[in-house]
C-alpha positions as CSV (number, residue, x, y, z in Angstrom):
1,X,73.4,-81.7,-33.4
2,X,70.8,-79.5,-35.4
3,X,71.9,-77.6,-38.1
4,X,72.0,-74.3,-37.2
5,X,72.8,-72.1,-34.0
6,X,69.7,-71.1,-31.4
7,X,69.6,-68.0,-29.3
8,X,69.6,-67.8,-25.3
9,X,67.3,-64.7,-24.5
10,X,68.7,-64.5,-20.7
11,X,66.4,-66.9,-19.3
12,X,65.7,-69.7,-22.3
13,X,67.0,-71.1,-25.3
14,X,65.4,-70.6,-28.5
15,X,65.2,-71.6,-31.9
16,X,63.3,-70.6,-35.2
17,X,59.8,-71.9,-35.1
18,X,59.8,-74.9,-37.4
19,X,63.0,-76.4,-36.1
20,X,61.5,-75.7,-32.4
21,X,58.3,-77.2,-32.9
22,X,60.4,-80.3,-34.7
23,X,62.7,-80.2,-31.7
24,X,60.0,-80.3,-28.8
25,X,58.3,-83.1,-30.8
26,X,61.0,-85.5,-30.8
27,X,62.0,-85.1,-27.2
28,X,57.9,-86.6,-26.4
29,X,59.6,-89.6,-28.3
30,X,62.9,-90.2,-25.9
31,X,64.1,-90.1,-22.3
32,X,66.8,-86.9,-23.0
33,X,67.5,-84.6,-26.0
34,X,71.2,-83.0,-25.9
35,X,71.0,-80.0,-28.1
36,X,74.7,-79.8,-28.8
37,X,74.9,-76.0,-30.9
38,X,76.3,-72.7,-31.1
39,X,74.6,-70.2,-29.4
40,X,73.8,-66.8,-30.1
41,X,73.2,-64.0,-27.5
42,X,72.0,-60.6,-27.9
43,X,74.6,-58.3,-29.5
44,X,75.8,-60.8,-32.0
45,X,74.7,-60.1,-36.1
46,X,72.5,-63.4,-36.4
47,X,70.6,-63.5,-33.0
48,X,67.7,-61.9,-34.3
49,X,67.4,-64.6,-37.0
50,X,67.1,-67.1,-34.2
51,X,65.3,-65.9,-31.4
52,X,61.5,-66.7,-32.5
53,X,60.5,-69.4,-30.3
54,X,61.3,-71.3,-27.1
55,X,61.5,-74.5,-26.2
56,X,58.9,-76.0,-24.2
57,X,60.2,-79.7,-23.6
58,X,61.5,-80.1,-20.0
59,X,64.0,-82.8,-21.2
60,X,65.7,-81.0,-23.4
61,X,69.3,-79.6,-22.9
62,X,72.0,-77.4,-24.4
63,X,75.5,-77.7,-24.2
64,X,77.6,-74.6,-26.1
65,X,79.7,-75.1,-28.5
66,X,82.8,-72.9,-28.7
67,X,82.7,-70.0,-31.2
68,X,85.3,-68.5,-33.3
69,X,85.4,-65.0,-32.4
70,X,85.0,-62.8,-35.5
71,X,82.4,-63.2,-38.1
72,X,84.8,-64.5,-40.6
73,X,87.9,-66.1,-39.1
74,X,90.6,-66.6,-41.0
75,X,91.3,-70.4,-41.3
76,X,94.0,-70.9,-38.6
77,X,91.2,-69.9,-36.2
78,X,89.0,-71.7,-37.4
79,X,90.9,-74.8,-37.6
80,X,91.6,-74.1,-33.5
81,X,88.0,-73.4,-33.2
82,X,87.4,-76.9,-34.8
83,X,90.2,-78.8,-32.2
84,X,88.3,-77.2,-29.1
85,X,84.4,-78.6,-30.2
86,X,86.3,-82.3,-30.9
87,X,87.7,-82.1,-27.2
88,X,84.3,-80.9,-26.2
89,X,82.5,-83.7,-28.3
90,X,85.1,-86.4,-26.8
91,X,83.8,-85.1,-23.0
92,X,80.0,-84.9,-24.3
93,X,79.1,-87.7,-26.4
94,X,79.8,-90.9,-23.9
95,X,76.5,-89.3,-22.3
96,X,74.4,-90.0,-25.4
97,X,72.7,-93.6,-26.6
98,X,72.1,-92.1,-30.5
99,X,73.9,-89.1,-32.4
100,X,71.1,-87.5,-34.6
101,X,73.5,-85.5,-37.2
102,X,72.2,-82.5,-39.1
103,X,74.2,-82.4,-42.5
104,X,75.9,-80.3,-44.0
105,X,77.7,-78.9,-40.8
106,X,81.1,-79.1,-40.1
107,X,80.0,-79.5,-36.1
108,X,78.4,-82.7,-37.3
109,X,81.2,-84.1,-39.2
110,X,83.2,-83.8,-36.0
111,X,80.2,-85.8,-34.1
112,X,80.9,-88.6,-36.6
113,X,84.3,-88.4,-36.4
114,X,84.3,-88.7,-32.2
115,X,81.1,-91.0,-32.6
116,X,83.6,-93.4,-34.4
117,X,85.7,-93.3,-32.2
118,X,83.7,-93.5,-29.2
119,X,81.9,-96.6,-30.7
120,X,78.4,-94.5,-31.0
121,X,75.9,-95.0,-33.8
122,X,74.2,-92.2,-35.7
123,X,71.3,-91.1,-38.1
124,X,71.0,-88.4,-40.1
125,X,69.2,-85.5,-41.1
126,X,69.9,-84.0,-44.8
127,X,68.6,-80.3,-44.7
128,X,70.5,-79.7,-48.4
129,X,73.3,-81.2,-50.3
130,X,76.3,-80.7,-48.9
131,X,78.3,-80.5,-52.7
132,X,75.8,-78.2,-53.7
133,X,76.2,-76.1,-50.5
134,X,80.2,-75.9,-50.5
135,X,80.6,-72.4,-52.3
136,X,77.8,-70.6,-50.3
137,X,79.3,-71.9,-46.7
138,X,82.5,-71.2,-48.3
139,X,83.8,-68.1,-46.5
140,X,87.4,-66.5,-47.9
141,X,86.1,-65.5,-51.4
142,X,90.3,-64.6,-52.0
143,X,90.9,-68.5,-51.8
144,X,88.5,-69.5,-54.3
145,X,90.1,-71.5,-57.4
146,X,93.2,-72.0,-55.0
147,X,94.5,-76.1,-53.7
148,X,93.0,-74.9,-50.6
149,X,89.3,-74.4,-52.0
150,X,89.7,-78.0,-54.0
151,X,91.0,-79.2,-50.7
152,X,87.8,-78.3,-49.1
153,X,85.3,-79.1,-51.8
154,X,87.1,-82.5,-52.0
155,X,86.8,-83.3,-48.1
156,X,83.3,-81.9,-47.7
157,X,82.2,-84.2,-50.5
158,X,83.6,-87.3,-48.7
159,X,83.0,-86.1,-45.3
160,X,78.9,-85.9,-46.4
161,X,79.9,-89.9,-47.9
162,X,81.3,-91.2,-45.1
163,X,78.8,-89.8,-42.7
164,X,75.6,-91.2,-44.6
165,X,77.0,-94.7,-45.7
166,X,77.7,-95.5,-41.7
167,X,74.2,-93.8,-40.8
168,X,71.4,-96.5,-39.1
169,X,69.2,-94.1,-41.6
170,X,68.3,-91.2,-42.5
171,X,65.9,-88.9,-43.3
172,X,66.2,-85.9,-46.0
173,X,64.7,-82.3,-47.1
174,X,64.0,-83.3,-50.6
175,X,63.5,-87.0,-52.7
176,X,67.0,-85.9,-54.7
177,X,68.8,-85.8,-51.6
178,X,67.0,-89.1,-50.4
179,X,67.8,-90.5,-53.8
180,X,71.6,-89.6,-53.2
181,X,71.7,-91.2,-49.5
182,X,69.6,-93.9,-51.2
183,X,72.7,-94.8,-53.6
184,X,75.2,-94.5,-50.4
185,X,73.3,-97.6,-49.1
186,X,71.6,-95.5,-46.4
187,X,68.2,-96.1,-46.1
188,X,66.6,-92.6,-46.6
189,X,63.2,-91.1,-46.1
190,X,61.4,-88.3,-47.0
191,X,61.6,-86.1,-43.6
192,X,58.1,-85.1,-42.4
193,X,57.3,-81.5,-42.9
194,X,58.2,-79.1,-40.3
195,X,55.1,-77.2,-40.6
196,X,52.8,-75.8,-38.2
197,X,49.7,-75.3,-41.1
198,X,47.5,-78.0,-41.4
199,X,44.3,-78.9,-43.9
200,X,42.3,-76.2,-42.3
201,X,44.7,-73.7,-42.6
202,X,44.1,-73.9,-46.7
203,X,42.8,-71.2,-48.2
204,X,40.7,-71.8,-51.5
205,X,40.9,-69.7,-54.4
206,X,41.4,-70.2,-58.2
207,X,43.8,-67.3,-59.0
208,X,45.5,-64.5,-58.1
209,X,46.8,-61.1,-60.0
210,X,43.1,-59.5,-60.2
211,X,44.1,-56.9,-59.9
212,X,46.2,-53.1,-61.2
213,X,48.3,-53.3,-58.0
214,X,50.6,-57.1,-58.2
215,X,52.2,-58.2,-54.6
216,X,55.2,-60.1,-54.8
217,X,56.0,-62.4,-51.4
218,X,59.2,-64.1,-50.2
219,X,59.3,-65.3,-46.4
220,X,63.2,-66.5,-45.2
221,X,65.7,-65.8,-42.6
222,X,68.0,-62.5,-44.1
223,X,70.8,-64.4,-44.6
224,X,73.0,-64.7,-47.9
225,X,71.6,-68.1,-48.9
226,X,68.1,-67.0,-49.4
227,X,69.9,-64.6,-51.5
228,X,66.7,-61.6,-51.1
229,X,69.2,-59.7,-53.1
230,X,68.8,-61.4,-56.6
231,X,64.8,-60.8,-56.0
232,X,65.6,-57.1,-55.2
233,X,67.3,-57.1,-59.0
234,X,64.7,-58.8,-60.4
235,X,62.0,-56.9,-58.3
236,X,63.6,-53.4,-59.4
237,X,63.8,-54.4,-63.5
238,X,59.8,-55.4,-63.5
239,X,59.0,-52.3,-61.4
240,X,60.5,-50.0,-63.9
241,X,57.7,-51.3,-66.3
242,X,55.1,-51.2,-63.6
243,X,55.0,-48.7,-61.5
244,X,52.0,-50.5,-59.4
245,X,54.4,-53.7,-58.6
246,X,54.8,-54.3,-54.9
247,X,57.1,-56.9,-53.0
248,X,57.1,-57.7,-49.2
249,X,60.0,-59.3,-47.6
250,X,58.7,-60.7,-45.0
251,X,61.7,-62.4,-42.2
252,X,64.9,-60.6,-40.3
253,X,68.2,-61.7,-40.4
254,X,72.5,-59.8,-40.7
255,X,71.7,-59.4,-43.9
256,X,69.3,-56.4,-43.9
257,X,71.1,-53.6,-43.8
258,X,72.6,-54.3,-47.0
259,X,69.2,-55.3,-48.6
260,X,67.7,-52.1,-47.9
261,X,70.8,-50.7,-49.1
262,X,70.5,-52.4,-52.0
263,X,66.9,-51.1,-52.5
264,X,68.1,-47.8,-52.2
265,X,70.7,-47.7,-54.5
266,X,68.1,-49.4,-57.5
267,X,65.8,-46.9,-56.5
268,X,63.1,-49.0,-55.8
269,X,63.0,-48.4,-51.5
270,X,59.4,-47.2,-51.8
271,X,58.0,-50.5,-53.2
272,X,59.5,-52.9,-51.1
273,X,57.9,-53.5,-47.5
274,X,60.4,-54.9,-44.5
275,X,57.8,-56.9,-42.8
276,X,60.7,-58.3,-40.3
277,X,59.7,-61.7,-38.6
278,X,56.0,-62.8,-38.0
279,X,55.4,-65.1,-35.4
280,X,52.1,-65.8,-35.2
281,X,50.7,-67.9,-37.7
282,X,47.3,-66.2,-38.3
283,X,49.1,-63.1,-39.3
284,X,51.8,-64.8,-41.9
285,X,49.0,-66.5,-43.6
286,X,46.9,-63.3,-43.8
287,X,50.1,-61.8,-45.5
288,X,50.1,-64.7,-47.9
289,X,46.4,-64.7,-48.7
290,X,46.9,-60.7,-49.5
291,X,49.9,-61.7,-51.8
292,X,49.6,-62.4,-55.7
293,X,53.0,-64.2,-56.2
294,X,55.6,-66.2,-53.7
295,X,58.8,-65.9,-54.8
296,X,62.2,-68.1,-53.2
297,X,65.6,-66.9,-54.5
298,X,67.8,-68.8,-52.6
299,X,70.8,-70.3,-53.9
300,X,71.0,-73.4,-51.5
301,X,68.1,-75.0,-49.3
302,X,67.0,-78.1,-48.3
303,X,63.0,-77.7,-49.2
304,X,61.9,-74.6,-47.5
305,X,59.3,-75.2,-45.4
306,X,57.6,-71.5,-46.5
307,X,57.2,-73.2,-50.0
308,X,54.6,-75.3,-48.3
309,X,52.5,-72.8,-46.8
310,X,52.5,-71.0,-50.4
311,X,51.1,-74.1,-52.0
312,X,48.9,-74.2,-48.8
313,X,47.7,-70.3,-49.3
314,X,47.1,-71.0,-53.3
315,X,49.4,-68.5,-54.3
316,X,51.5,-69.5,-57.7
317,X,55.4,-69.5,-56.7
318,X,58.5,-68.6,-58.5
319,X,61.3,-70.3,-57.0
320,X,64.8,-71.2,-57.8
321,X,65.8,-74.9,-58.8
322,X,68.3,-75.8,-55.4
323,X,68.1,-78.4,-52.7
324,X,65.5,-80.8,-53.1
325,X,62.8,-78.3,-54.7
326,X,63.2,-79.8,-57.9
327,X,61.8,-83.3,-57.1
328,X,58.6,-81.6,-55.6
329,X,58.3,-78.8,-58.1
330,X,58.1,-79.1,-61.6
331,X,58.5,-75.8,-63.5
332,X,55.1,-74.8,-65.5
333,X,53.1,-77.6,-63.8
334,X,53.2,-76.4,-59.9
335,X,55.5,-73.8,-60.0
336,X,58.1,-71.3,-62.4
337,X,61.6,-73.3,-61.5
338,X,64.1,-71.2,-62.2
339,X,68.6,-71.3,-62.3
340,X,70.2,-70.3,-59.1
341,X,71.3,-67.1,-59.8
342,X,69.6,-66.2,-62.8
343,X,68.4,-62.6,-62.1
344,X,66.9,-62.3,-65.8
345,X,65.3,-65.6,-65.7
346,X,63.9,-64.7,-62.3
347,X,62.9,-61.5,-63.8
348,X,61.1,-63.3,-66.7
349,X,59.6,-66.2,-64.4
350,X,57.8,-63.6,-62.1
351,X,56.4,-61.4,-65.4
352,X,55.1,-64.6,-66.7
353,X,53.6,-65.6,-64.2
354,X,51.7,-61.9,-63.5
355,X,51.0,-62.1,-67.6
356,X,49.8,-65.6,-68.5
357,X,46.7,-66.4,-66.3
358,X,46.1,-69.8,-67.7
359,X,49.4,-70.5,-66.2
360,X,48.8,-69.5,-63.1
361,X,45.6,-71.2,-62.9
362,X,47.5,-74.1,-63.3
363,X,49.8,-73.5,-61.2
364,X,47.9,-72.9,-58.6
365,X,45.3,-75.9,-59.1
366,X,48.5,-78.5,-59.4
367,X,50.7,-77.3,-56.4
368,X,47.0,-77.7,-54.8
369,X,47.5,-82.1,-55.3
370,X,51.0,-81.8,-54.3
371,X,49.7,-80.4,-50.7
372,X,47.7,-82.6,-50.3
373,X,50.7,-85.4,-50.8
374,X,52.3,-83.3,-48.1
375,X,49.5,-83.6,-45.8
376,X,49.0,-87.7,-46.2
377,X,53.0,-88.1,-45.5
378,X,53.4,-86.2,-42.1
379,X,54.1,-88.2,-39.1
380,X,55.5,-86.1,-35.7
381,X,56.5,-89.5,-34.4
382,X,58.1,-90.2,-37.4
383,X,62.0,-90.3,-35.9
384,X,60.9,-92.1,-33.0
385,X,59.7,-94.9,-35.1
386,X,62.4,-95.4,-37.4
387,X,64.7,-95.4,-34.5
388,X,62.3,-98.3,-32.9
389,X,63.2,-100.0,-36.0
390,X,66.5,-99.7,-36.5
391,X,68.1,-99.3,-33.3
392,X,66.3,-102.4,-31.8
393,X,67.4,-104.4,-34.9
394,X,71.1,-103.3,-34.4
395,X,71.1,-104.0,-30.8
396,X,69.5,-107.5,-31.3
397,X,72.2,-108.2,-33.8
398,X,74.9,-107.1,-31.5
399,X,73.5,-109.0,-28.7
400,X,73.7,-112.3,-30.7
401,X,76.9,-111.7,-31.6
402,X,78.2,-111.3,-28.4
């Protein structure tokens, strides 16, 4: 059950690159993959974000979950939204040998939940933590600081508990996250990267800002938890001190009409390029290797996997301090680690960065080791191992029980 929805074009299912590419790799690994998702089609606000890539793997198949209807239910609906992907899961699941359970998502939790009672076992992914991640998937902003909201913080606490601790294993987006599954007693790994760049994609240089004209970078899906909107205020105070500042967005997503919007209204539309999605590698990286500064606002994430092509590209990065960032940057060593949130400090991070070149240098030369840590550590077959290891010893057990 990944964790998020993919796109059906008409003729084939597709997905964002990364998560495609991860996808097709582990279905090599197994006799069936059973995508179970939601689905977007054309006409609905986030099938653009979605869209990028199709699957190749022949043995891979989707089965629908229901949607809700509007883009923000009210909770009744959502709770009978909820009722009808159980009864699904209770018809689907008997099917499947393994659950693999993307966290946080509520669709998972209900995979557990008929998993249990189906007698299946499960591992899990942890794309971000799901404690950290309960006010941004939190959707009726007239309920917050009500029972109900404590109610929900409260159950999606124990819900991301209850799923780990009874996990085979688990792999997660960043070593505070595996450190918290860790303490759960599920064995956790550091997931491999879901990259496409490899060593020869790196491009070698010892600094950037060299020149009058500063580019500022961010690459992400438009969506309200990269949060391009605190970058846009931060952006527009540092370009009313330099009038030769540029940013790039580069992604698509529901949220960009209000982005541009927003660029509008701080009067800073003529600096800031729309790129919208690149799919071809060659041309993202030439974007990056054109770029002075990557910068990441978002407000939850799991570890983003445009942070590695950053480090990759040698540009100096400016990112916030969510998800599982933290472990695998370290502010002023490999990167400016910011608050969530913290438009000033964002503000101040990025100037630093353009104004203190020893820094950068830095910066740049450290995030340099930390890639090539990435590079040693990523194994495509890395799920299909772990599974060989823990499946077999739970079915070996089981069989000398009986």
């Amino acid at each position: 059950m990944p964790e998020g929805p993919i796109a059906f074009d008409g003729a084939v299912y597709r997905y964002s690159k990364g998560e495609r590419l991860y996808l097709d790799n582990l279905a090599k690994h197994f006799h069936e993959v059973i995508l179970v998702a939601f689905v977007f089609r054309e006409g609905d606000p986030a099938y653009e974000s979605c869209i990028h890539s199709p699957f190749s793997a022949k043995n891979i198949t989707v089965i629908e979950l229901p949607g809700a209807g509007p883009s923000q239910p009210g909770v009744g609906k959502k709770l009978w939204q909820f009722l009808k992907i159980f009864v699904l899961l209770l018809r689907v699941l008997p099917a499947a040998d393994l659950l693999y359970l993307f966290l946080p998502s509520y669709p998972s939790a209900l995979g557990w939940l008929a998993g249990r009672i189906l007698r299946k076992k499960h591992i899990v992914y942890g794309a971000d933590d799901w404690v950290q991640a309960s006010e941004s998937m939190f959707k009726w902003d007239n309920l917050r600081g009500s029972w109900f909201y404590r109610l929900y913080a409260w159950l999606n606490r124990s819900m991301e508990h209850l799923i780990v601790r009874s996990a085979l294993f688990g792999v997660a987006a960043g070593g505070l996250l595996r450190e918290k599954y860790n303490k759960f007693g599920c064995p956790t790994y550091d997931t491999t990267p879901r990259m496409t760049l490899g060593q020869s994609d790196v491009y070698e240089r010892l600094d950037t800002c060299d020149s009058s004209a500063i580019m500022l970078i961010t690459v992400g899906a438009l969506i309200h938890d990269k949060a391009q909107y605190l970058l846009i205020e931060a952006f527009a105070r540092l370009a009313g001190r330099n009038d030769l500042l540029r940013l790039k967005i580069v992604g698509q997503g529901p949220e960009e009409g209000k982005l541009k919007r927003l660029a509008n209204e701080l009067g800073v539309a003529n600096k800031i390029e729309f790129v919208g999605y690149i799919e071809e590698e060659e041309r993202l990286y030439e974007l990056l290797r054109s770029a002075d500064i990557f910068v990441l606002s978002s407000v939850t994430e799991g570890f983003p996997r445009a942070l590695y092509e950053a480090m990759a590209i040698r540009l100096p990065i400016v990112t916030t301090d969510v998800g599982g960032i933290p472990h695998l940057m370290t502010d002023k060593v490999n990167a400016r680690v910011v608050r969530s949130g913290d438009v000033d400090g964002l503000a101040l991070a990025i100037d630093e960065v353009i104004n203190d070149g020893g820094l950068r240098q830095r910066m740049i030369r450290e995030a340099a080791k930390t890639m090539d840590t990435v590079f040693a550590r990523m194994n495509p077959a890395q799920i299909a191992v772990l599974v060989e290891e823990y499946y077999s010893n739970f079915t070996s057990v089981t069989e000398k029980k009986t």
